[in-house]
C-alpha positions as CSV (number, residue, x, y, z in Angstrom):
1,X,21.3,45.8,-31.1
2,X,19.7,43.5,-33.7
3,X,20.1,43.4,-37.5
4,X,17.2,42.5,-40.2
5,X,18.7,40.3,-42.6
6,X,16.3,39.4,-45.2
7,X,16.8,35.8,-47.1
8,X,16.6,35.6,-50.7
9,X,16.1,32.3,-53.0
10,X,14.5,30.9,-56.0
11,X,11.8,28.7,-55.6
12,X,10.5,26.0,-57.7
13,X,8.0,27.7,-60.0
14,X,8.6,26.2,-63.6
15,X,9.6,26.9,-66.3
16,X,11.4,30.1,-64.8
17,X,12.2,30.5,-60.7
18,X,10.9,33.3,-59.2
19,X,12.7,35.5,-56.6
20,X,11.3,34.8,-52.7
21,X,12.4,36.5,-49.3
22,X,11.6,36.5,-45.9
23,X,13.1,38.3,-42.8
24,X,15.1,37.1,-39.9
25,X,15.4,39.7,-36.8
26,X,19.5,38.5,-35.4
27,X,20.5,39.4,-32.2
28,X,23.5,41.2,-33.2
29,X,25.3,43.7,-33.6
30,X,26.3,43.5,-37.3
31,X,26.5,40.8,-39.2
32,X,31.0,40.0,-39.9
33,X,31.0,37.2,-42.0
34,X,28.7,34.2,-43.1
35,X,29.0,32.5,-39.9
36,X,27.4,35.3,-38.4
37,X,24.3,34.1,-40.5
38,X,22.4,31.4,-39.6
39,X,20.7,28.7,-41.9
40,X,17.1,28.7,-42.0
41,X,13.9,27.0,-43.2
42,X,10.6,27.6,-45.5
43,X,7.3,25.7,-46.3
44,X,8.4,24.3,-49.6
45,X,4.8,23.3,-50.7
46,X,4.5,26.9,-50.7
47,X,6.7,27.7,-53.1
48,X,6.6,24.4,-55.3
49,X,9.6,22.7,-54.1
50,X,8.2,20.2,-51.4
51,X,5.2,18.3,-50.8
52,X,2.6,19.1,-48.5
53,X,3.8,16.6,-46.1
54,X,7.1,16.9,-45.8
55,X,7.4,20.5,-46.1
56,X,10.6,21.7,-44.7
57,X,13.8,23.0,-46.8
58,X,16.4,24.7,-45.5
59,X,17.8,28.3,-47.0
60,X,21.8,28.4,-46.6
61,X,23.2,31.6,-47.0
62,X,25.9,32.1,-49.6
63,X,26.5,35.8,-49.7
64,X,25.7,38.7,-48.3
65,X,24.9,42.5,-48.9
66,X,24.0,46.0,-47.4
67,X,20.5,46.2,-47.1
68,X,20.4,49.6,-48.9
69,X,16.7,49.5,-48.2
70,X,16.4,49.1,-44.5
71,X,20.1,50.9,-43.9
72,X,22.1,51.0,-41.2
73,X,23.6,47.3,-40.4
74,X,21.0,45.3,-41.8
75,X,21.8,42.9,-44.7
76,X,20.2,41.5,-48.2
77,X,21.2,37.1,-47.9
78,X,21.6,35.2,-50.9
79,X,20.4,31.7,-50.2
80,X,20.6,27.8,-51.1
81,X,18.1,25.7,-51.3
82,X,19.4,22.5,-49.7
83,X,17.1,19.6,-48.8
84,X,16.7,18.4,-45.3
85,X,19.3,16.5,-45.4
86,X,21.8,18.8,-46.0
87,X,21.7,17.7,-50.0
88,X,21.2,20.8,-52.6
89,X,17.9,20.9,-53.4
90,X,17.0,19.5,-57.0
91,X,15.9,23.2,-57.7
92,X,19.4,24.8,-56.2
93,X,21.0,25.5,-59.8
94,X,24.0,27.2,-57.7
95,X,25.4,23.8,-55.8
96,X,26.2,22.9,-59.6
97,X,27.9,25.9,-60.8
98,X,30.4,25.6,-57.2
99,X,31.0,22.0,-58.9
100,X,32.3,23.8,-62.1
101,X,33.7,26.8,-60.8
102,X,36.4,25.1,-58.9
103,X,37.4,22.9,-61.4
104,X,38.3,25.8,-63.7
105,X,39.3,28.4,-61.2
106,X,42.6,28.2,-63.3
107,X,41.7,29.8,-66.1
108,X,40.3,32.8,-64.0
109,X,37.0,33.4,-65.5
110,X,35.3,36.6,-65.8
111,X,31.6,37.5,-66.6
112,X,29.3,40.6,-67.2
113,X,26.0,40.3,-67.8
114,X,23.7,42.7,-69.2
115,X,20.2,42.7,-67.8
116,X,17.4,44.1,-70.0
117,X,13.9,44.6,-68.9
118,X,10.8,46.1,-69.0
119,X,8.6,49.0,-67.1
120,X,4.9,47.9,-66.4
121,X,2.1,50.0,-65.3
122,X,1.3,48.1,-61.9
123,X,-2.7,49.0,-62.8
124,X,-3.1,48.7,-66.3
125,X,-0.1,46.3,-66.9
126,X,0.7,48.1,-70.1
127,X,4.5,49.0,-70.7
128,X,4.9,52.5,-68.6
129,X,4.3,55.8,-70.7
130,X,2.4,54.1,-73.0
131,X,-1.0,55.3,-74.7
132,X,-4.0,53.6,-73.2
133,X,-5.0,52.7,-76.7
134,X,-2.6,51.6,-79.8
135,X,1.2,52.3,-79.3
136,X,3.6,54.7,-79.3
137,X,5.9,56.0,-81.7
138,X,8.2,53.5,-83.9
139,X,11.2,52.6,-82.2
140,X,14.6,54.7,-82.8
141,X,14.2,57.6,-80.4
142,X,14.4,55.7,-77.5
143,X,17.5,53.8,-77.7
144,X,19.9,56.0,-74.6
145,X,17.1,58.8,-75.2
146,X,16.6,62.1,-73.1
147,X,13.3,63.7,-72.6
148,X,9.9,63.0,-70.6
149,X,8.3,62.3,-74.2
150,X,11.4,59.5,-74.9
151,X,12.0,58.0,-71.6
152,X,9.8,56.3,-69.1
153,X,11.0,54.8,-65.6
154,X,13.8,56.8,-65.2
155,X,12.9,57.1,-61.2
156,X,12.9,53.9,-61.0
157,X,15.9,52.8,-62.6
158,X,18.0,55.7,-60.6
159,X,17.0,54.4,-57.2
160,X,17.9,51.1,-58.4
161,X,21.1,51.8,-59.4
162,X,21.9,54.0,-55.9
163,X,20.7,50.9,-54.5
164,X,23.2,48.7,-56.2
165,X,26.0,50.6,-55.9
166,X,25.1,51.2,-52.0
167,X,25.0,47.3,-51.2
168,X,28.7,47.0,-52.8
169,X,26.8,44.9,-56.2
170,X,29.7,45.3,-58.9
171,X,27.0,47.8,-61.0
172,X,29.0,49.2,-64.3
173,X,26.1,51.0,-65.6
174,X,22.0,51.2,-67.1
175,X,20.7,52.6,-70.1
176,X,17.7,53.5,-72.2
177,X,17.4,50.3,-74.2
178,X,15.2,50.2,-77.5
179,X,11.9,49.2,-77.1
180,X,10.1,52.7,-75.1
181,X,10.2,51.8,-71.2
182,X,12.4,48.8,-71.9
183,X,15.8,49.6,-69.3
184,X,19.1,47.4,-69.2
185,X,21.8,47.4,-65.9
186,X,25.0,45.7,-66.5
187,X,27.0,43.6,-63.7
188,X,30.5,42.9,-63.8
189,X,33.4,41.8,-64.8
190,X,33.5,39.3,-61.9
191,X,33.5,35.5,-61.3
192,X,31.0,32.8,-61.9
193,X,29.5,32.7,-58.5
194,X,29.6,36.7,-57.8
195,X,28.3,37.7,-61.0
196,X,25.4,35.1,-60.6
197,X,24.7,35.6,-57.1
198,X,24.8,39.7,-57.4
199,X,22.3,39.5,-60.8
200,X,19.6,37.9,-58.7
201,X,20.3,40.3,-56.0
202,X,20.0,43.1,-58.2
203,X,17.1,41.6,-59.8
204,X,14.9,41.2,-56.5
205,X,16.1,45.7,-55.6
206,X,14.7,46.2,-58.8
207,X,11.1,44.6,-58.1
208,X,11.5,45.8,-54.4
209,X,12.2,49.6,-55.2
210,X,9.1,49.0,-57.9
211,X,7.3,48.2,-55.2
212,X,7.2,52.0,-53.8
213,X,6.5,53.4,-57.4
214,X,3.7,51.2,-58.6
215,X,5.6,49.7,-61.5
216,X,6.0,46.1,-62.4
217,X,9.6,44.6,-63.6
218,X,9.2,42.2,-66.3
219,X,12.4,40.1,-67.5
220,X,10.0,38.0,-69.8
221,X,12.1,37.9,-73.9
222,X,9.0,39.2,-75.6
223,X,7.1,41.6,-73.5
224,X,5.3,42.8,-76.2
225,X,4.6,41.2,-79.7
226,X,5.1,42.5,-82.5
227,X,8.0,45.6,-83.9
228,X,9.4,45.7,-81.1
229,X,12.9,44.7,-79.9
230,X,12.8,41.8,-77.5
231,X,14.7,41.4,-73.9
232,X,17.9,39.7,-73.2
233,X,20.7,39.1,-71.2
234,X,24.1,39.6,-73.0
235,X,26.7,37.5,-71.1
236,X,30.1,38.5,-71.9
237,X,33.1,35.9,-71.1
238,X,36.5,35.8,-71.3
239,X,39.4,33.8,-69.6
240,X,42.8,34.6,-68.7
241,X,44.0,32.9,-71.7
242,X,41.3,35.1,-73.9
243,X,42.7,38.4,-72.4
244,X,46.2,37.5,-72.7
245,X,48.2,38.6,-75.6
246,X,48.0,36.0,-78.5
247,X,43.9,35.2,-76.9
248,X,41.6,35.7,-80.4
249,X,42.6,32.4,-81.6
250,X,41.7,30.9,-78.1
251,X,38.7,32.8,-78.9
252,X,37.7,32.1,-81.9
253,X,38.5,28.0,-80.7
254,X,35.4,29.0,-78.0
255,X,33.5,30.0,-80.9
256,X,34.2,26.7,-82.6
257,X,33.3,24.7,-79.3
258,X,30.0,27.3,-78.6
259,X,28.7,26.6,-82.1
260,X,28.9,22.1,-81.6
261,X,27.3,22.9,-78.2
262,X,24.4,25.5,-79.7
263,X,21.3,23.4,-78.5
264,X,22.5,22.7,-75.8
265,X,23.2,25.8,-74.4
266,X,20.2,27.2,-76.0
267,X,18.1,24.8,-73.5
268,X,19.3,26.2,-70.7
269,X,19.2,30.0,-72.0
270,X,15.6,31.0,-71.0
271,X,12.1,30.2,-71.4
272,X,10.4,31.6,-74.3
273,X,13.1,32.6,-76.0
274,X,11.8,31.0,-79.3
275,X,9.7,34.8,-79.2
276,X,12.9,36.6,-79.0
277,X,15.8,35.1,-81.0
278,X,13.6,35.7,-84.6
279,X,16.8,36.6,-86.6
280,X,14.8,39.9,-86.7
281,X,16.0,43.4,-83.8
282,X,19.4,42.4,-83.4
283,X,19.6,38.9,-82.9
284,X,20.5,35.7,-84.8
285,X,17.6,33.0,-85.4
286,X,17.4,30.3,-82.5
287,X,18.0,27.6,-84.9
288,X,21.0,29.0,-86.2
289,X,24.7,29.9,-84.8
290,X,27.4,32.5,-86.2
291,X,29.6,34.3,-84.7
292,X,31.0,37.4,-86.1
293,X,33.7,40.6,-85.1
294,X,31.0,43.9,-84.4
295,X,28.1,41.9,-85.4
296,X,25.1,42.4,-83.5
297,X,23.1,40.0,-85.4
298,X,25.3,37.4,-84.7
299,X,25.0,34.3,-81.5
300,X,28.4,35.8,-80.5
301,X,29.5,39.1,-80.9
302,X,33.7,39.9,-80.9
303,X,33.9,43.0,-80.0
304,X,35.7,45.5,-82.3
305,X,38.5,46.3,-79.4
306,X,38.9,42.7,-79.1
307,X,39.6,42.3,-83.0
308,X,41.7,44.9,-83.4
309,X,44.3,44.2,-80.7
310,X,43.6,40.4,-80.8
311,X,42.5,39.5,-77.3
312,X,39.8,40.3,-74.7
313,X,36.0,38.9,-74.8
314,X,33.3,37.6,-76.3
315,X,29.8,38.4,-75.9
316,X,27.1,35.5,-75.7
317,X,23.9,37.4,-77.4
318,X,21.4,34.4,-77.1
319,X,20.3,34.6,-73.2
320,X,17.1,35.7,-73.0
321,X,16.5,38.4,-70.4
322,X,14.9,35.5,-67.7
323,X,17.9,33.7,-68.0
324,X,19.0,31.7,-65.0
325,X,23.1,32.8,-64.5
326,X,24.1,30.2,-62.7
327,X,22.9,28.0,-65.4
328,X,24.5,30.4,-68.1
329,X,27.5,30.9,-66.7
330,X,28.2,27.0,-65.7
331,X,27.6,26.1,-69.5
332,X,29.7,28.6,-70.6
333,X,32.7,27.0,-68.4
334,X,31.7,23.5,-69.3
335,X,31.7,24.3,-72.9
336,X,34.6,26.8,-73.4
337,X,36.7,25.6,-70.3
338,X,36.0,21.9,-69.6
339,X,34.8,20.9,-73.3
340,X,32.3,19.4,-72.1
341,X,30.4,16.5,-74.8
342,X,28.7,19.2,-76.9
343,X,25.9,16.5,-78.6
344,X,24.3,15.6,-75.2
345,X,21.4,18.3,-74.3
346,X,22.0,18.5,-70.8
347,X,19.3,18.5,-68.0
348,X,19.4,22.4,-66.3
349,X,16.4,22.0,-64.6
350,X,14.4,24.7,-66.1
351,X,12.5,22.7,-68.5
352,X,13.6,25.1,-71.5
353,X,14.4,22.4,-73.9
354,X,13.6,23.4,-77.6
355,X,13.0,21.5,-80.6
356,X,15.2,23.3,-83.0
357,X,14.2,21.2,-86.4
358,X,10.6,22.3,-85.5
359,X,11.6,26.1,-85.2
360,X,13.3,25.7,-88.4
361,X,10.3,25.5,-90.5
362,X,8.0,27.6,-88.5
363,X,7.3,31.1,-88.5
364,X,6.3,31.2,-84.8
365,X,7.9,29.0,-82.8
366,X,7.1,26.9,-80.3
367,X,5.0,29.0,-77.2
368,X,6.0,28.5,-73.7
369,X,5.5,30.9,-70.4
370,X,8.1,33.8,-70.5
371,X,8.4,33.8,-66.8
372,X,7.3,37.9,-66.8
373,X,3.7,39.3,-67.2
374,X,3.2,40.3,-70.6
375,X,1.4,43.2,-71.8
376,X,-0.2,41.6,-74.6
């Protein structure tokens, strides 16, 4: 018996990592644990993350999941990048979330994170079930819509959530979003690490299962300029001490600590989120923080439950959909948890830094790659 067991990482690509993979045939009979997986290499000048020369980095698994692709005892493997000496890699944005995650097991953390993105056209690279020429309808049918003339994908998006719920990811649901072929999945509640590690799991089904269909998953903010909502990644977070009776005043303290800390979690939110977070389709301007109970428009949403009977969760509305989570989520902890220095801009490795004076007094923003093939 033998078992595929195809290794997933993020390379180097800049300023947004791309999902990689590769197969390794075991000699088997079904994989029991993480020892049962081996660690493994790569040519990093491959995937920008070594020189030509001293190519080798190693891939250590971290998780693991039914393949509900292949089937049978085969597995999906969530990898580390280390170095070849055993050191994270400077691209492995997971070694420094573990450094966080056990200093505030404690406080029992929980996340979900709501994954928007959009439907391409593999040959036209237009959004799917649009016109060839112009655009479709406004937007406001769309939104949770029914109907071959509302709804574009759906294929798609039901395989992927089989898929999902068939390798044991912690899927809670999908929906229609606003924007005509624009989708959203949402994982969670779990912890730091499983919420982050399952996301990019999910993430690489999705493209995998488009594969098959001829469609193209973009997570890039602003897909297409213009009316048109953008794409995010709502990250909703609460501790034990936010879900306990008495928790809306530690909540609104996070708020207090979120809004000191804005730029710098803002850096580490997303490439080419500038596009997205206009003030304008349901989110608050990049250069500005509030938070607010129902409030869509706001940086962070309390959620009317949560108000009402005075604990629960708050929802971070700023990621942009191609939002590293292990980078979210380990700000989140270092800022709510660990209070971490809020006026230092800290380093994430993603190159997302944003001038927010310069934002302030211009209408467009500063224009980076999205990470995600535009249609226009």
């Amino acid at each position: 018996m033998v078992v595929q067991a195809e290794y997933i990482w993020l390379d180097g690509t800049s300023p947004t990592q791309q999902l990689r993979s590769k197969t390794k045939v075991l000699d088997v009979d079904r994989v029991k644990s993480l020892k049962d997986l081996p660690e493994w290499g790569f040519d990093g000048s491959s995937t920008n993350q070594a020189p030509g020369d001293k190519s080798d980095c190693a891939l250590k698994p971290v998780s693991y999941y039914k393949d509900p692709i292949r089937g049978g005892d085969n597995v999906l493997v969530m990898c580390e990048v280390m170095l070849a000496n055993g050191q994270p890699h400077p691209t492995n944005q997971r070694a420094a979330l573990r450094a966080v995650a056990e200093k505030t097991a404690k406080s029992e953390p929980w996340f979900g994170i709501e994954q928007e993105y959009t439907l391409l056209d593999a040959q036209t690279e237009r959004p799917l079930g649009w016109p060839e020429q112009g655009f479709p309808a406004p937007q406001g049918p769309y939104y949770c819509g029914v109907g071959s003339d509302k709804v574009y994908g759906r294929e798609l998006v039901e395989a992927h959530t089989q898929a999902c719920i068939d390798a044991g990811i912690r899927i809670s649901g999908t929906n229609a979003e606003v924007m005509p072929s624009q989708w959203e999945f949402q994982v969670g509640p779990v912890g730091s690490l499983e919420v982050s590690d399952q996301l990019w799991v999910a993430r690489w089904l999705l493209s995998r299962l488009g594969e098959e269909l001829g469609i193209v998953v973009t997570i890039a903010p602003k897909p297409v300029k213009g009316d048109w909502n953008g794409t995010g990644a709502h990250t909703n977070f609460s501790t034990k001490e936010m879900r306990s009776p008495g928790g809306m005043k530690v909540i609104e303290a996070a708020c207090g600590a979120l809004e000191k800390a804005h730029a710098k979690h803002i850096a580490g939110y997303g490439a080419g989120n500038e596009e997205r977070l206009t003030g304008k389709h349901e989110t608050a301007r990049i250069d500005q923080f509030r938070w607010g109970v129902s409030d869509r428009g706001a940086s962070i949403r309390i959620p009317l439950a949560t108000s009402k009977v005075g604990y629960g969760y708050l929802e971070d509305r700023r990621p942009a959909a191609n939002m590293d989570p292990y980078v979210v989520t380990r700000l989140l902890l270092e800022t709510v948890v660990l209070g971490a220095d809020p006026k230092a801009v800290a380093d994430v490795g993603t190159e997302n830094g944003v001038d927010l004076k310069a934002l302030a007094g211009s209408s467009t923003g500063i224009r980076r790659p999205t990470g995600g093939k535009a249609a226009y």
